[in-house]
N, C-alpha and C positions, 0 to 999 in steps of 0.2 A: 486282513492285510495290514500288516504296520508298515506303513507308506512313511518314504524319507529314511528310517532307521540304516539301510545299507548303504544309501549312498554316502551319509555319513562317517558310516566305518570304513566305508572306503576313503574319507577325505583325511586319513590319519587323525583318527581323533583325539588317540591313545599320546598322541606326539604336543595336541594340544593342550594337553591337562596336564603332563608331565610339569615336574617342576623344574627341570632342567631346559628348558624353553624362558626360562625367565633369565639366564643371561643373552637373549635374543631380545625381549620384551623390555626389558629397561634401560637396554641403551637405545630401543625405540621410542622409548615415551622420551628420553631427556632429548635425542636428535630433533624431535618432533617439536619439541617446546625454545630449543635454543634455536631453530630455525623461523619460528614463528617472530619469535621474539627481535630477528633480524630481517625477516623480510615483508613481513604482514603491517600494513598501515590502517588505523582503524578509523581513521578520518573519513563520514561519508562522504562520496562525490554525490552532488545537485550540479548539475551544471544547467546551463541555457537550451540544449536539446536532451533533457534527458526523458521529453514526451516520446517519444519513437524513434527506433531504431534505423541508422541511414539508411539501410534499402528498403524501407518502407514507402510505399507510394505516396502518403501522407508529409512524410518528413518531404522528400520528395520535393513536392508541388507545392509546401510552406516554401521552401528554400527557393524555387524558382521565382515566386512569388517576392521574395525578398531581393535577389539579383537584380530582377526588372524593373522596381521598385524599393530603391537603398532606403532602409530605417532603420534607427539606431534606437532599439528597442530595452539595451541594457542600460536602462535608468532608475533613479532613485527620487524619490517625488516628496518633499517635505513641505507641509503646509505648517501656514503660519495665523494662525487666528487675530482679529484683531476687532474691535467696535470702528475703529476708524483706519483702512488701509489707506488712506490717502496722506494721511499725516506727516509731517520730516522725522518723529520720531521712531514711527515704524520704518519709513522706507529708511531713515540711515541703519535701522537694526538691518533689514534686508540686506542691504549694501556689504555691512561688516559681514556677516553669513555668507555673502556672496564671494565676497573676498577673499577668506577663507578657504572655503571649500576651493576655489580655484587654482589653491597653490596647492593643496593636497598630491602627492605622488600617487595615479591610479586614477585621476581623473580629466578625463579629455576637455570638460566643457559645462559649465554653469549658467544655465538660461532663468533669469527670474526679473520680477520689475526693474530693477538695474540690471542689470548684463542682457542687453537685447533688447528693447524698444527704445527710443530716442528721448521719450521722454518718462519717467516712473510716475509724474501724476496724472497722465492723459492715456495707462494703459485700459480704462474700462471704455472711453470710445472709440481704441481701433479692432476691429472688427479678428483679427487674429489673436493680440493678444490678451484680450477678456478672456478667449476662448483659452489660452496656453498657458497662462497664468493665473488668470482668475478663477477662472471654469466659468464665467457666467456668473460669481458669485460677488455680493459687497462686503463682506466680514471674511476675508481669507482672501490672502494670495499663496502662489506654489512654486516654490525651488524647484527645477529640473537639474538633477546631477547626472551628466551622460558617464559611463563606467569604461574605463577603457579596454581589459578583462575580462574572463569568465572566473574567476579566480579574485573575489573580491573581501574576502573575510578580514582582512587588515583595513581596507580602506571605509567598508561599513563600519568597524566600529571607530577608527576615529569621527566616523559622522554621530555614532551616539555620544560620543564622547561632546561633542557640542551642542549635541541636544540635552546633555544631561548638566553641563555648565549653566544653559540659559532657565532650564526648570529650576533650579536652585533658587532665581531669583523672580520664580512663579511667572517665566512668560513659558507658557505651554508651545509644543514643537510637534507636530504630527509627522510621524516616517511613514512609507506606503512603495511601491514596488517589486513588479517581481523577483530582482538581482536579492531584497530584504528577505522579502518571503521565502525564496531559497535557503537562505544563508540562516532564518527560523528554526528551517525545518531542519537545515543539520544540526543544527545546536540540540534540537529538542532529541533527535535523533542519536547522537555523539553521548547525549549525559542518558538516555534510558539504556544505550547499548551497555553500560559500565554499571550505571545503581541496580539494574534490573536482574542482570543477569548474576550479579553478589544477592538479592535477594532469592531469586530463584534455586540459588545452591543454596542459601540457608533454609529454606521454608521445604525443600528437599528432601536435604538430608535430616531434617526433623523428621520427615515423616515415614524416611528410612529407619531411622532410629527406632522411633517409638514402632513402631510396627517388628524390625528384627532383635530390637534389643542388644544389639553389637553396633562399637565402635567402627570396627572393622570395616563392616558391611558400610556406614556409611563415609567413612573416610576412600573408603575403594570405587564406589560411587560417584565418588567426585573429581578423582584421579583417571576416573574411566572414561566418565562424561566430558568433562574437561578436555581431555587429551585429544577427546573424537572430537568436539567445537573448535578445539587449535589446530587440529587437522584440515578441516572442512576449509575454514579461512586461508590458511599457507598453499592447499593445491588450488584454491581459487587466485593466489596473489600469484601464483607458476604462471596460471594460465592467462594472466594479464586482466581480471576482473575484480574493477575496482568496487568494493562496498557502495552499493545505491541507497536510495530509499528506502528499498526492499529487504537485500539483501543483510543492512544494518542490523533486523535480529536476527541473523541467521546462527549467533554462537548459542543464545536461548534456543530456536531450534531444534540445535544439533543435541543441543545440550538433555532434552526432555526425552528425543526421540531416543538418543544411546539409554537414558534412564528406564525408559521401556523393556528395550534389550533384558537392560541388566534386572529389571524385578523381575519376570519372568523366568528366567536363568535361576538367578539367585535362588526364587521361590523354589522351583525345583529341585534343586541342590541340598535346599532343606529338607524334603519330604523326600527324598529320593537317597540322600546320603552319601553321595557319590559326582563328582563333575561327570567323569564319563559318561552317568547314565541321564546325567541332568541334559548333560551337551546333546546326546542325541534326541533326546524328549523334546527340547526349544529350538535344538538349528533348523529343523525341517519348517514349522512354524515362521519362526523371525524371518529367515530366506522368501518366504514367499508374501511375509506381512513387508519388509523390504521391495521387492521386486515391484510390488503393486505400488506402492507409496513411488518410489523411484520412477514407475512410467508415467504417474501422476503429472509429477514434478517437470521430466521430461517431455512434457506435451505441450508447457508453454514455453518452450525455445523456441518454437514455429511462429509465436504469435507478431503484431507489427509493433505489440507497447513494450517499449525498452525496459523499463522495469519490471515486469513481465518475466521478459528473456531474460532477465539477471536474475531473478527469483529463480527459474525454470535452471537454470545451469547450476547457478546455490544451493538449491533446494536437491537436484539430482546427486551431489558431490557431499552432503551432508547426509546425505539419507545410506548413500555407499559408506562414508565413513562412520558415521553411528554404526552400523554393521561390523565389520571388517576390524576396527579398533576395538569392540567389547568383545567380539569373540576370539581377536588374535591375544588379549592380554588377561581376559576374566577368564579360562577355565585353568589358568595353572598360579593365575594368584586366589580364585579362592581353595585353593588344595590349603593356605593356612588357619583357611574360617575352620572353628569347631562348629560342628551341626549339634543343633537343638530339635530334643520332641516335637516341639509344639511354639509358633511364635504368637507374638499378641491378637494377630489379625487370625489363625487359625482356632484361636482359645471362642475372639467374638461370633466366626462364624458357625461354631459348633456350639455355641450357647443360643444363637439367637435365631438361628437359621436354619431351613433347609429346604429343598427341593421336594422333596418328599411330604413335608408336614405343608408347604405351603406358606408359609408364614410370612415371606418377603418375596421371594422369586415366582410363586406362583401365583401370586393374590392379582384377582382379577379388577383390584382397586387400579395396581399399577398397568392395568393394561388400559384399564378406561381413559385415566390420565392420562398416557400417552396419545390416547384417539383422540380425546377433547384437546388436548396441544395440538395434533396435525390439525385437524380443523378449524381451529386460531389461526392457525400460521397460512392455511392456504388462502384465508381470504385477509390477511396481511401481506402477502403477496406480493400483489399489485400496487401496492401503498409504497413501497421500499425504495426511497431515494438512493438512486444509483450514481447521482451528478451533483454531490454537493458542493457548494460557492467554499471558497476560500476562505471566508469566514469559518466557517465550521470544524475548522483544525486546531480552532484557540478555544479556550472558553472564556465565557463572556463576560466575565471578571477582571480578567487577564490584561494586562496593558496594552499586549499586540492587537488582540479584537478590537479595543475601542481604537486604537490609533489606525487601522484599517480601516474601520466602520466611520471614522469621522472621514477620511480622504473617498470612501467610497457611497457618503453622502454630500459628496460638496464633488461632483462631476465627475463621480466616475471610475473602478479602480483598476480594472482591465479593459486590456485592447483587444478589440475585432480590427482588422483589414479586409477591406471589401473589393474587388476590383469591377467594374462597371463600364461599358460602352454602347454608345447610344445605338438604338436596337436600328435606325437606318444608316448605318458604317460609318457617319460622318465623323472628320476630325473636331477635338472639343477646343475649339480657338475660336469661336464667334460669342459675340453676343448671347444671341439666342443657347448655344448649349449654356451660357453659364446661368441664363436665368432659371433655363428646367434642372441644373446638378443642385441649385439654390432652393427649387422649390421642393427637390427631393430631399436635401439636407432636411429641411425641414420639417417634411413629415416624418423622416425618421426620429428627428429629436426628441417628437409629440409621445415615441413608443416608451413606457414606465421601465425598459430598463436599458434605455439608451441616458448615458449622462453628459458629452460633449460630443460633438462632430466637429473636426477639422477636416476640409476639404478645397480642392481645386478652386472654389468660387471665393473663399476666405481668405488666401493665399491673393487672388486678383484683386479684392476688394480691400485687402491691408495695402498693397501697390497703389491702386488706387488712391489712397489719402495720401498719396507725395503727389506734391507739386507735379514732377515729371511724368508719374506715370498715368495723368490724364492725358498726353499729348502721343502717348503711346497706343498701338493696337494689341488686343489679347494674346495673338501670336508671338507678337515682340516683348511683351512683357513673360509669356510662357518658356521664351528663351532665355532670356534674363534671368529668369527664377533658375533656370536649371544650369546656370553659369559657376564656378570655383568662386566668382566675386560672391553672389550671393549665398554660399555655402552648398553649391547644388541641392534644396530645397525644393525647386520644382522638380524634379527628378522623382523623388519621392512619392508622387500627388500626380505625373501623369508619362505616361510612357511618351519614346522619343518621338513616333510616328505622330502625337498629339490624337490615337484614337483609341486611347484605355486609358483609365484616372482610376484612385484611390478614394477611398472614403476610411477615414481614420475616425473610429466610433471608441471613446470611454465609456468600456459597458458598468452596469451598476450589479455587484453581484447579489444575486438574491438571499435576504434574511427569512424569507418564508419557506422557503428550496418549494414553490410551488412548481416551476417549469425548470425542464434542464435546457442549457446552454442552445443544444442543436434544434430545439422547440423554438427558441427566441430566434434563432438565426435564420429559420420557416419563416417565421412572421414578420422579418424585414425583409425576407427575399420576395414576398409577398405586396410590399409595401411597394417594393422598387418595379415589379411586374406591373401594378396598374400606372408607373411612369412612360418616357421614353426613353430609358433606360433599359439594358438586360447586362442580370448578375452572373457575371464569370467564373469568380471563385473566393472561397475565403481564404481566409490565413491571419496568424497572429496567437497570442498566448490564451485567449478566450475560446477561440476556435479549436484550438488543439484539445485543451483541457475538455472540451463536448466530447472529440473523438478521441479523446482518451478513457473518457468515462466509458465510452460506447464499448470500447476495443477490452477495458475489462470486465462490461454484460458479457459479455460475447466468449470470452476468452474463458470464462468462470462456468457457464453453460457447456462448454466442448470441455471443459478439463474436468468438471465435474460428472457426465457422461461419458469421459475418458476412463476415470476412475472407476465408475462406479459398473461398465461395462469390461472390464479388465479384473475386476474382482468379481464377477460374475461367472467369468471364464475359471479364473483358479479357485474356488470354492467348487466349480462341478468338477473341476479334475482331482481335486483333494476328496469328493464327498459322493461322487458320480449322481448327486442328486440333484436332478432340474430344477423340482421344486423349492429345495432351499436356498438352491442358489438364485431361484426368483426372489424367496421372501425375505432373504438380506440384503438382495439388491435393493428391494422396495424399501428395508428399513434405512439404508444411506439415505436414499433418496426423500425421506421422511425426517430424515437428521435434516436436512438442508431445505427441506421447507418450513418445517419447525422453527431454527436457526433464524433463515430470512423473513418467515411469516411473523417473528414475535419482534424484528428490528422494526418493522412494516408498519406494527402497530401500536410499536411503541416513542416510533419517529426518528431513531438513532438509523444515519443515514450510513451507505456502504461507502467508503471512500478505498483510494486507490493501494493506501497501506494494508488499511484491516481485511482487504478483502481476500488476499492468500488463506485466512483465520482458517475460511472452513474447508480447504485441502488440510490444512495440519490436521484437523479436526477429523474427518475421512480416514487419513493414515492413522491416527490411535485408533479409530471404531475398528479400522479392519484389523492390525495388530493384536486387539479382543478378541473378536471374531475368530480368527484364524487358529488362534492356541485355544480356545474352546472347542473347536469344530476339529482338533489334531487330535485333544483328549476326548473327545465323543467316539472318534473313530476308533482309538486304541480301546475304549472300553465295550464292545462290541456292534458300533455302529451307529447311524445317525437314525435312523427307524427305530430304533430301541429307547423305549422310555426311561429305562436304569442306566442305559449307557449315558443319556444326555444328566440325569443325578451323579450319578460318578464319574464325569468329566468335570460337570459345575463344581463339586466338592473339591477334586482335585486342582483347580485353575482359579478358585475362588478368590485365595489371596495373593493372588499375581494380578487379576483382574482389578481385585479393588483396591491395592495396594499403586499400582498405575496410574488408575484412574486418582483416587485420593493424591499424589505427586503431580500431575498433569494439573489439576484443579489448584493446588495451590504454587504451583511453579509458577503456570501463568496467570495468577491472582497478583503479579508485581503489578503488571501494567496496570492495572486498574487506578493505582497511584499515580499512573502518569500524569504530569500539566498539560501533556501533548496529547490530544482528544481522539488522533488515527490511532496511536498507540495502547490509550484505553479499550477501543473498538476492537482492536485485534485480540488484546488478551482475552477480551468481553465473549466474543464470539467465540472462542476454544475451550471459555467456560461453559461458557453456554451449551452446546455442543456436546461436550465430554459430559455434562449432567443429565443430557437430554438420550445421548447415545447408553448409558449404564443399565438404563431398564428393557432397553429393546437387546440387550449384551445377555442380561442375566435373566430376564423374564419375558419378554414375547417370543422369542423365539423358542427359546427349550419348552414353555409353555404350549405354546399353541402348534409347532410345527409336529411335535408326536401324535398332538392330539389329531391332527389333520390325516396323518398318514393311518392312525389307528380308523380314524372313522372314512378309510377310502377317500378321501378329495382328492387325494396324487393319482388315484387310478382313472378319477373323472377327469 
């Protein structure tokens, strides 16, 4: 049965090869590119909610959390080193800095030893502002810059701009912040989307080249690739989805997977002599290596992590246009390639190789290797940091790490919000609660990766050091605080009823990644259970970042059992074989323990960018897989030993000519400064090297052999 070949004669195939389609086809590509060119912004959006998507129950119950308790969480935190903070010569540097920043357009409010305590040499004995300023510390105080915006990228960098005035004259200035950290990650983001993706068409179309030995081919390749990547972006910019995190590689993406398309295609055009016969050999194939990768893709729309569902919609919308743009414009521009006997990659594999001698694809070396890699990787497994610290996006060279690492050793660089009420309903306006919220402050301080508390009893006991507010009671002073005079600050620290309070924790992020986020958040809900306290709920950029990590275990688990159950399915309807559709299911599933079991054990942790890698990864294996398992069938079936040698021969230099372009497409990242962006490319190498011997040799190896020796009938 040649399955697929009718229904694409019926899809006028004759109409797409023709060459008179090509005054259709190139007023599409230039519409396509002059549209792009006006409506597509390639600036990625980070914004302040871009952990979860609003109807997330998550997002949710952070925001509620924040209503009930107002905190102006878009700040910018510079420390200022010093052997002596108490001096006139530091505090008037402070003062000028303060000054400064104050008049800046984009900023609400500057809290630092001058701007906010009464007096700048007596801030290490009031009990708040040690904590706000100082951190507890004597060699360092800390500028608070409150942001007025989500939209801060001009007013950051006038801030380095006067960081970078005062290093000049060797007084060092530490930046720290989440409004920074964002505003990091687009930059690192913004400059790989543009160098990476010119490297990845050079390193390409090289291996276009050398591999077809025509200009052609590779000039058409990148006019193909290209067009599907400006594609992809323009109906994402239609549909109002702006460039995330995520979505920022999505023109490399587009860009590899249309290259798929097209060496497969191409391949067979060569050995076949004909687009028609080529077009109907590859549609049936791509369509279905498509279809699979596309519900891949479409499976994390459903999820709660916002950049997730931007990936998941990206990722669906590139995957259709890689499709749809190589096959509406490659089979009637290459009617001008001349076909060659024989290209480079077919000269190598008939000198060095074959199915039949054994020599590569059946050597039972590369089977063992592959067994000893699963078994590496499953008991790296368990190892596999899924939750790493913020640190771990810089390297440790790099100016941003040590300027984090110093603010997140001197008190602290992310925030938890705790909310808290005393477990017998009392309001917290006496005495007595504020000595137990003081005693609980306390132990949680004790915990190694708590670095300041600000809380309800700090706030009273900074009141306390005026004159007036010993002649007052807790309740009146709790009113007070939460007054327009005092900046409504109590507000913040305890609701209006006075029977729910705050705890504002600078957590320390971890340099060892030995515990994740929602582990450490266990073991102070822990702390607070043996008080008289009980814990409500959390919230805050610490908190989130836990259930963000969690939401992409989770998300990568259902979408990788998405895939790999969905290709299960079309490999028995292409192959009607149960069994093989078992033993390529098992070998995805072996790519991805592989993949995670060697990050596992080699300490390179999964973070929220790199971690799509291995769907890309999945979409090229089955794209293999599937034009293998199209040419097995047409050469008399998948139980046939010669069919599976005369499939492999035939799809050999599609397969590795792919594979070789994928491998060095995304060999850019590796170049990154930005350490998710390494990880991501990391992993689809990884992957694509790990996937090529279970492509070409476990399977055609062993699965004949299984069926000859009866195991399919046991």
């Amino acid at each position: 049965m040649n399955w697929g070949s009718s229904w694409v004669k019926s899809f006028k195939g004759e109409f797409l090869c023709n060459k008179k389609i090509l005054s259709i086809t190139i007023p599409i590509i230039l519409i396509i590119w002059s549209l792009f060119f006006i409506f597509v912004d390639l600036t990625p959006e980070v914004g302040q909610d871009f952990f979860f998507s609003k109807d997330s129950e998550i997002y949710k119950e952070n925001k509620e959390v924040a209503r009930k308790f107002p905190f102006d969480g878009n700040q910018i935190l510079l420390g200022l080193p010093d052997k002596d903070i108490t001096s006139e010569k530091y505090i008037n540097r402070i003062k000028r800095i303060s000054d400064a920043l104050s008049g800046y357009k984009g900023i609400k409010r500057v809290v630092s030893m001058t701007h906010g305590p009464s007096d700048p040499e007596d801030v290490l004995d009031h009990p708040l502002w040690k904590r706000l300023v100082a951190a507890n510390s004597k060699d360092v105080t800390f500028i608070s810059i409150y942001l007025e915006d989500q939209n801060n990228s001009k007013t950051i960098k006038q801030i380095e701009d006067i960081i970078n005035e005062y290093e000049k004259v060797n007084i060092p200035i530490k930046i720290a912040g989440i409004p920074y950290f964002r505003e990091q990650m687009k930059r690192n983001l913004k400059r790989d989307m543009s160098t990476f993706l010119k490297i990845a068409i050079i390193l390409c179309s090289i291996v276009i080249l050398i591999v077809n030995r025509s200009f052609f081919l590779m000039i058409l390749s990148v006019i193909v690739s290209l067009t599907a990547a400006a594609c992809s972006l323009l109906v994402l910019s239609f549909l109002d989805q702006p460039v995330g995190i995520l979505t920022a590689n999505l023109m490399v993406i587009a860009y590899v997977l249309t290259q798929s398309h097209f060496i497969f295609y191409s391949s067979n055009f060569q050995n076949l002599k004909s687009t028609k016969k080529a077009l109907i050999k590859t549609l049936p194939a791509s369509f279905w290596s498509m279809a699979t990768t596309l519900l891949g893709f479409a499976g994390l729309i459903f999820v709660e992590a916002k950049p997730l569902v931007q990936l998941g919609i990206g990722g669906t919308v590139a995957t259709l246009s890689a499709f749809l743009i190589c096959y509406l414009l490659l089979p009637s521009l290459l009617n001008f390639q001349k076909t060659k006997n024989k290209n480079n990659m077919n000269k190598f594999i008939e000198e060095n190789s074959s199915l039949g001698n054994k020599k590569i694809w059946g050597s039972s070396f590369v089977i063992l290797y592959v067994g000893a890699t699963l078994i590496l990787g499953l008991g790296g497994l368990s190892r596999l940091n899924t939750d790493p610290s913020l640190l771990s996006y810089f390297k440790k060279e790099s100016e941003i790490y040590k300027q984090l690492s110093f603010l997140n050793d001197h008190g602290g660089s992310n925030i938890l919000r705790v909310v808290l009420k005393r477990k017998n309903g009392k309001p917290l306006d006496d005495e007595k609660s504020y000595k137990e919220l003081w005693n609980l402050q306390e132990k949680l301080k004790s915990h190694d990766k708590v670095g300041t508390v600000i809380s309800l009893p700090v706030l009273l006991k900074e009141a306390d050091t005026h004159w007036l507010g010993q002649f007052l009671t807790w309740n009146w002073i709790l009113e007070l605080l939460s007054t327009d005079m005092l900046g409504n600050i109590g507000k913040g620290f305890v609701s209006e009823d006075h029977s729910q309070t705050v705890l504002l924790l600078k957590m320390i992020e971890s340099k060892d990644e030995s515990k994740k986020r929602l582990t450490i958040i266990d073991e102070l809900e822990k702390v607070v259970d043996t008080s008289s306290f009980k814990w409500l709920t959390s919230a805050g950029p610490y908190y989130l970042q836990g259930r963000l990590a969690e939401s992409v275990k989770m998300s990568l688990i259902t979408g990788v059992s998405l895939i790999v159950g969905i290709f299960f399915f079309v490999v028995f309807w292409i192959s009607k074989s149960f069994l093989l559709s078992a033993c390529i299911s098992l070998c995805l599933s072996s790519i991805v323990i592989m993949t995670f079991g060697l990050m596992g054990v080699t300490g390179v942790p999964l973070d929220l960018i790199s971690s799509p890698g291995i769907s890309i990864t999945l979409g090229i294996t089955i794209d293999g897989f599937i034009h293998l398992i199209r040419a097995v069938k047409e050469e008399g079936g998948v139980d046939k030993i010669e069919a599976w040698k005369e499939g492999l021969n035939s799809q050999m230099t599609g397969l590795l000519t792919s594979s070789f372009t994928i491998i060095v497409g995304f060999s850019a990242f590796i170049f990154s400064s930005f350490l998710p962006s390494q990880r991501f490319g990391g992993i689809i190498l990884l992957g694509a090297l790990l996937s090529l011997p279970l492509v070409l040799c476990v399977i055609p190896t062993l699965y004949p052999i299984s069926r000859l020796s009866g195991f399919s009938r046991t």
